[in-house]
DSSP file (Angstrom, degrees, kcal/mol; ACC not computed):
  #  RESIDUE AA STRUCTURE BP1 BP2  ACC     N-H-->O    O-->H-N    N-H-->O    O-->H-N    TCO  KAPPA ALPHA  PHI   PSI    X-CA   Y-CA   Z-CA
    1    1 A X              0   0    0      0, 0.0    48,-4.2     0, 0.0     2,-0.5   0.000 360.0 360.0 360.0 132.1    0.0    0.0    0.0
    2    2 A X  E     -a   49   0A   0     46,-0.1    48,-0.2    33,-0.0     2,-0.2  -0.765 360.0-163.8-123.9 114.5    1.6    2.9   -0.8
    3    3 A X  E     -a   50   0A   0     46,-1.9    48,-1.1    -2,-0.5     2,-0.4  -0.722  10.7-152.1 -93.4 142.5   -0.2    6.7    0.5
    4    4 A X  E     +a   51   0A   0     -2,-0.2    48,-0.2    46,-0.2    49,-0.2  -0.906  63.1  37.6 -87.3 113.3    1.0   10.3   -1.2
    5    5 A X  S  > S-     0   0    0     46,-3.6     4,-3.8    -2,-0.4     3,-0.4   0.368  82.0-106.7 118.7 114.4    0.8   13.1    0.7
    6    6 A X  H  > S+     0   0    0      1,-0.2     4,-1.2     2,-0.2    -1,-0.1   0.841 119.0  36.6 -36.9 -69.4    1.7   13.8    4.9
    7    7 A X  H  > S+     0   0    0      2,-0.2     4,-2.1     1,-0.2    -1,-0.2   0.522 120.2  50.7 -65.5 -32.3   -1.4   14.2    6.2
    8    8 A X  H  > S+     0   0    0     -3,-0.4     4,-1.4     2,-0.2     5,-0.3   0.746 104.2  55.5 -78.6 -48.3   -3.1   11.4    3.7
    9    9 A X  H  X S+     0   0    0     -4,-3.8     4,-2.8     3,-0.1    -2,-0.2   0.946 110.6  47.0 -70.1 -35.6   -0.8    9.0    4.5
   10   10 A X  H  X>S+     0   0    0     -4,-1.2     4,-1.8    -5,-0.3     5,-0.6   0.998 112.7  48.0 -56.2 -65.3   -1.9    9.7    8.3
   11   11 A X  I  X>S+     0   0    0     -4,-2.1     5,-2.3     1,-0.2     4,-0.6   0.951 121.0  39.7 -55.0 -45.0   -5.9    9.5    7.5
   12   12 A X  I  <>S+     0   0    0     -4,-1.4     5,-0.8    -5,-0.2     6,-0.3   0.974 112.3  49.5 -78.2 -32.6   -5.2    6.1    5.5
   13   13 A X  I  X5S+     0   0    0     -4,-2.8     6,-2.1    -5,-0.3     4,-0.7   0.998 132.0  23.2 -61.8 -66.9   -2.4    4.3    7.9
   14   14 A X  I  <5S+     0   0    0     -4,-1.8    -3,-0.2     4,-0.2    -2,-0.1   0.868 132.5  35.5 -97.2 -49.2   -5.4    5.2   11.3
   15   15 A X  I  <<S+     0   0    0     -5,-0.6    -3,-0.2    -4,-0.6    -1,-0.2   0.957 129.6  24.7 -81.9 -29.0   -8.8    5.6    9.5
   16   16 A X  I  4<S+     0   0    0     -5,-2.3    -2,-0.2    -4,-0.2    -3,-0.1   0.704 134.6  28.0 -96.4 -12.6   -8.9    3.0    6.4
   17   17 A X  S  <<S-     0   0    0     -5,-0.8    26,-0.7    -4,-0.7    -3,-0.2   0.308 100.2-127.2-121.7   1.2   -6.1    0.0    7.9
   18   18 A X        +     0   0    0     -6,-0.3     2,-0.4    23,-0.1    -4,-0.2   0.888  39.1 180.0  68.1  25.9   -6.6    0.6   11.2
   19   19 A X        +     0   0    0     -6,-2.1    -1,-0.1     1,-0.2    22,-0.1  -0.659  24.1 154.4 -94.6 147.2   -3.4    1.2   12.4
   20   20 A X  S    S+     0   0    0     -2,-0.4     2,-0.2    20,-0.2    -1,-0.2   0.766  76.5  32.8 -26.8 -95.8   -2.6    2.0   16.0
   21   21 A X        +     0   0    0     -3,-0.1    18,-3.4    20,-0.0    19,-0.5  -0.953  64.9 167.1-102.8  96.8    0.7    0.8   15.9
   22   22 A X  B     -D   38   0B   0     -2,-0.2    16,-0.3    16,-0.2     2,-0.2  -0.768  23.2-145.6-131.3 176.0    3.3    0.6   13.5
   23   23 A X        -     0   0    0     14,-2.6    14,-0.4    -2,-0.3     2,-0.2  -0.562  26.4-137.8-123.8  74.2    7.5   -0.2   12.9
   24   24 A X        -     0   0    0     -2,-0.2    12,-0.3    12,-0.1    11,-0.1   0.003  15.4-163.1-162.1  73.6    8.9    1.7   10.4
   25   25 A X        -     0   0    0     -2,-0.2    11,-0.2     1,-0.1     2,-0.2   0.505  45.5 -85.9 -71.1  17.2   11.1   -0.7    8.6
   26   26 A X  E     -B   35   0A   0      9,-1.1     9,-3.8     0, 0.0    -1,-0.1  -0.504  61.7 -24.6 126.9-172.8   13.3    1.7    6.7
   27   27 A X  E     -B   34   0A   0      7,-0.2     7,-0.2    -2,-0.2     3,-0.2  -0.202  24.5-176.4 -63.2 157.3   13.8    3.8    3.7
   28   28 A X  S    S+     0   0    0      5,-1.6     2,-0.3     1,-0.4     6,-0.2   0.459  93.7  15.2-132.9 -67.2   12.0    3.0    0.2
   29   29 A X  S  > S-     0   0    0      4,-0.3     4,-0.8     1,-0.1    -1,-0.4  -0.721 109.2 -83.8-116.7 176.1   14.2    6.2   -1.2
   30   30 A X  T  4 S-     0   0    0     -2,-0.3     2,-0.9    -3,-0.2    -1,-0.1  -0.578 104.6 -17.8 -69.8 119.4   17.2    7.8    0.6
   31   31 A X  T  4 S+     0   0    0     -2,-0.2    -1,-0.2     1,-0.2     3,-0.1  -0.063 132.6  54.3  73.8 -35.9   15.7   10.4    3.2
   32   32 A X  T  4 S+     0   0    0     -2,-0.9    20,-0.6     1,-0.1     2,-0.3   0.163  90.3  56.1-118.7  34.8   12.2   10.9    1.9
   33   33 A X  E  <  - C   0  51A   0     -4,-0.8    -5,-1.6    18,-0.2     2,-0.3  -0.773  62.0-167.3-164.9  96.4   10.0    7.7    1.4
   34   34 A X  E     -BC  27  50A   0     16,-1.0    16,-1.0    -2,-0.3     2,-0.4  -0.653  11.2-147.5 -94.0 141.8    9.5    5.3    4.6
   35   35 A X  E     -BC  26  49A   0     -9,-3.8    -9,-1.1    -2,-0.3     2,-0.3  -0.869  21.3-170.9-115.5 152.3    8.1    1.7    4.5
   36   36 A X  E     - C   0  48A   0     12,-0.5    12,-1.7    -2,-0.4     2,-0.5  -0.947  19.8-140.7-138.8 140.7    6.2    0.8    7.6
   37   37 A X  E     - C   0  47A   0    -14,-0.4   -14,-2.6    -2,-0.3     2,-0.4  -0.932  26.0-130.2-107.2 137.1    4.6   -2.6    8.9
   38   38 A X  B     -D   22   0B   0      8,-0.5     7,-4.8    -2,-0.5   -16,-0.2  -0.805  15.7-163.3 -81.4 123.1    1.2   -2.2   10.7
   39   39 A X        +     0   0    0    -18,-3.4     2,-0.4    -2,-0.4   -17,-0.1   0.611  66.3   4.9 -91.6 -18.4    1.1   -3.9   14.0
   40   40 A X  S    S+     0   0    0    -19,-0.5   -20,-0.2   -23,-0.1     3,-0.2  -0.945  89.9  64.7-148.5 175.1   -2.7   -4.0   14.6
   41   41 A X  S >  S-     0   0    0     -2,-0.4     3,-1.0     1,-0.2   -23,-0.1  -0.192 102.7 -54.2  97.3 164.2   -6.1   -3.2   12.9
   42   42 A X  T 3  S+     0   0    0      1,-0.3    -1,-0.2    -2,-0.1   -24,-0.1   0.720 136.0  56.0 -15.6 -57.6   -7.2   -5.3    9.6
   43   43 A X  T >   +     0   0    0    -26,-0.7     3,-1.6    -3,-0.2    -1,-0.3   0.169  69.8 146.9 -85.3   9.8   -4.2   -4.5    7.8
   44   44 A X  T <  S+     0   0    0     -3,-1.0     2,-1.0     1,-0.3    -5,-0.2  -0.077  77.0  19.9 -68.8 145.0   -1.4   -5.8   10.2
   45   45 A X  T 3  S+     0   0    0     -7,-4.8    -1,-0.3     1,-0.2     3,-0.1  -0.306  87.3 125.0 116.8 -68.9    1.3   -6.9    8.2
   46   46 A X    <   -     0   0    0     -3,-1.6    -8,-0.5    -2,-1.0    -1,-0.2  -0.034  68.2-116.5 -32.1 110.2    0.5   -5.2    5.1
   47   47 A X  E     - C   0  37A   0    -10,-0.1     2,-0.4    -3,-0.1   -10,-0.2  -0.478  32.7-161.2 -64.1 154.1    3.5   -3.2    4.1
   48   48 A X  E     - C   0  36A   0    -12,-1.7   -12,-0.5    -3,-0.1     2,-0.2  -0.887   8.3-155.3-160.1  95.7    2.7    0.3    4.1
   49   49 A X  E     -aC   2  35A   0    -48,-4.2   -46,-1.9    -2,-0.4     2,-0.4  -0.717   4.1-160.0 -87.3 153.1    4.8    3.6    2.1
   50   50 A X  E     +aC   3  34A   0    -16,-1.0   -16,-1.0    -2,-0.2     2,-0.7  -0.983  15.9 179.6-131.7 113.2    4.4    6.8    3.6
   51   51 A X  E     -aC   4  33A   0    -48,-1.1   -46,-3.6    -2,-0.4   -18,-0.2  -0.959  26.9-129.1-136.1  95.4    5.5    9.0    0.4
   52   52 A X        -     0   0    0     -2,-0.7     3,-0.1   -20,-0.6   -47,-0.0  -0.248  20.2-114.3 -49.2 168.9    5.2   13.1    1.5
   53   53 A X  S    S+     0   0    0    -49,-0.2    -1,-0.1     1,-0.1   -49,-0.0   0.873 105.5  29.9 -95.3 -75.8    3.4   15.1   -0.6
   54   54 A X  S    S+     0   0    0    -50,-0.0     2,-0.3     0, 0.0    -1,-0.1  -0.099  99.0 103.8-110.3  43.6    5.7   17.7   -2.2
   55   55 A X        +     0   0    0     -3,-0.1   -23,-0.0    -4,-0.1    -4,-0.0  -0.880  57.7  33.6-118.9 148.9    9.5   15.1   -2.1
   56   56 A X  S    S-     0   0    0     -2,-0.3     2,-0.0     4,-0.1    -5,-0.0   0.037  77.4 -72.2  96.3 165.2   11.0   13.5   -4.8
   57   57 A X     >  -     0   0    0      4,-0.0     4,-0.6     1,-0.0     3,-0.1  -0.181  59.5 -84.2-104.8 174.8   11.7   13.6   -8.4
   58   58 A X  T  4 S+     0   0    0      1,-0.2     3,-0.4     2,-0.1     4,-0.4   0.952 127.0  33.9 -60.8 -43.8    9.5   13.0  -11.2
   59   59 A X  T  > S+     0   0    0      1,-0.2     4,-2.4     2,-0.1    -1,-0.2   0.674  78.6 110.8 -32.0 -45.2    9.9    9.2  -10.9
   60   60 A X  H  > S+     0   0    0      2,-0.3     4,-3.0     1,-0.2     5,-0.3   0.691  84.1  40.8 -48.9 -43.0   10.2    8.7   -7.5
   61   61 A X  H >X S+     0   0    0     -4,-0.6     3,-2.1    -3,-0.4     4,-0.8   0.874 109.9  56.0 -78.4 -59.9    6.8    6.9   -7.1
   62   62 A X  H 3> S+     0   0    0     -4,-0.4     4,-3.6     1,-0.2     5,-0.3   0.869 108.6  50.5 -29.7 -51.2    7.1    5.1  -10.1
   63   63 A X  H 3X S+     0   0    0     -4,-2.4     4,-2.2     1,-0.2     5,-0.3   0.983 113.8  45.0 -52.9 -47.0   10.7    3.6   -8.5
   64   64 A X  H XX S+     0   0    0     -4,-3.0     3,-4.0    -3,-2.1     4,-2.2   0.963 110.4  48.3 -76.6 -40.6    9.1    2.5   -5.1
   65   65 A X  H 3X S+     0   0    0     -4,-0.8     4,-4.9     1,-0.3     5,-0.4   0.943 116.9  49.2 -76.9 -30.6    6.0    0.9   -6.4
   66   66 A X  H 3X S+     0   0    0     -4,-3.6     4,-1.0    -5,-0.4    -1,-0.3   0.885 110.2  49.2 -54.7 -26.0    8.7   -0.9   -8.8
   67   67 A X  H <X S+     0   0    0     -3,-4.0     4,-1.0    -4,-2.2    -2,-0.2   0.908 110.7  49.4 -80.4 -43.4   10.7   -1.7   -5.9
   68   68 A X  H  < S+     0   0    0     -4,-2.2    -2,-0.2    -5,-0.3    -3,-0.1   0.953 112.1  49.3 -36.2 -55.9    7.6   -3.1   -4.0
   69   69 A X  H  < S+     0   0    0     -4,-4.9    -1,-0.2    -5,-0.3    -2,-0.2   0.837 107.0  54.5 -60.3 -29.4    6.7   -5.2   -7.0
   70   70 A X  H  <        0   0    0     -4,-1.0    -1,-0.2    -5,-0.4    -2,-0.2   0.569 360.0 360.0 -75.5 -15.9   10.0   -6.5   -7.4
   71   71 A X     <        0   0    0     -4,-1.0    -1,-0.2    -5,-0.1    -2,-0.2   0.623 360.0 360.0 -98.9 360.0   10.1   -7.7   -4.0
Protein backbone atom coordinates (compact mmCIF):
# COMPACT_ATOMS: atom_id res chain seq x y z
CA UNK A 1 0.00 0.00 0.00
CA UNK A 2 1.59 2.95 -0.84
CA UNK A 3 -0.16 6.70 0.55
CA UNK A 4 1.00 10.29 -1.17
CA UNK A 5 0.83 13.11 0.68
CA UNK A 6 1.66 13.81 4.88
CA UNK A 7 -1.44 14.21 6.20
CA UNK A 8 -3.10 11.39 3.73
CA UNK A 9 -0.76 8.99 4.45
CA UNK A 10 -1.92 9.67 8.32
CA UNK A 11 -5.89 9.53 7.50
CA UNK A 12 -5.20 6.12 5.45
CA UNK A 13 -2.43 4.25 7.86
CA UNK A 14 -5.41 5.16 11.27
CA UNK A 15 -8.81 5.56 9.47
CA UNK A 16 -8.90 2.99 6.44
CA UNK A 17 -6.07 0.03 7.89
CA UNK A 18 -6.63 0.62 11.18
CA UNK A 19 -3.36 1.19 12.37
CA UNK A 20 -2.56 1.98 16.00
CA UNK A 21 0.68 0.77 15.95
CA UNK A 22 3.28 0.59 13.50
CA UNK A 23 7.54 -0.20 12.94
CA UNK A 24 8.94 1.74 10.41
CA UNK A 25 11.11 -0.72 8.65
CA UNK A 26 13.29 1.71 6.75
CA UNK A 27 13.82 3.85 3.69
CA UNK A 28 12.01 2.96 0.24
CA UNK A 29 14.20 6.16 -1.20
CA UNK A 30 17.21 7.79 0.63
CA UNK A 31 15.71 10.36 3.19
CA UNK A 32 12.20 10.86 1.92
CA UNK A 33 10.00 7.66 1.41
CA UNK A 34 9.53 5.26 4.65
CA UNK A 35 8.07 1.66 4.53
CA UNK A 36 6.18 0.80 7.64
CA UNK A 37 4.65 -2.64 8.94
CA UNK A 38 1.17 -2.17 10.66
CA UNK A 39 1.15 -3.92 14.03
CA UNK A 40 -2.67 -4.04 14.59
CA UNK A 41 -6.14 -3.22 12.89
CA UNK A 42 -7.24 -5.29 9.56
CA UNK A 43 -4.22 -4.50 7.77
CA UNK A 44 -1.39 -5.80 10.21
CA UNK A 45 1.26 -6.94 8.17
CA UNK A 46 0.49 -5.20 5.07
CA UNK A 47 3.54 -3.22 4.07
CA UNK A 48 2.67 0.29 4.14
CA UNK A 49 4.83 3.58 2.13
CA UNK A 50 4.39 6.85 3.62
CA UNK A 51 5.50 8.96 0.40
CA UNK A 52 5.16 13.06 1.53
CA UNK A 53 3.37 15.08 -0.62
CA UNK A 54 5.71 17.67 -2.19
CA UNK A 55 9.49 15.15 -2.10
CA UNK A 56 11.01 13.50 -4.79
CA UNK A 57 11.75 13.55 -8.36
CA UNK A 58 9.46 13.01 -11.20
CA UNK A 59 9.86 9.21 -10.94
CA UNK A 60 10.24 8.66 -7.47
CA UNK A 61 6.80 6.92 -7.08
CA UNK A 62 7.11 5.08 -10.12
CA UNK A 63 10.73 3.59 -8.50
CA UNK A 64 9.08 2.54 -5.09
CA UNK A 65 6.02 0.90 -6.40
CA UNK A 66 8.70 -0.89 -8.75
CA UNK A 67 10.71 -1.69 -5.93
CA UNK A 68 7.65 -3.11 -4.04
CA UNK A 69 6.66 -5.19 -6.96
CA UNK A 70 10.00 -6.55 -7.41
CA UNK A 71 10.14 -7.71 -3.95
Amino acid sequence: MVAKGGITSSDVATRGLGFRHAIVIGPMLPGIVSLWSGQDGPAAGIPYVVFAGNVGGAESLSDVVTKLTNS
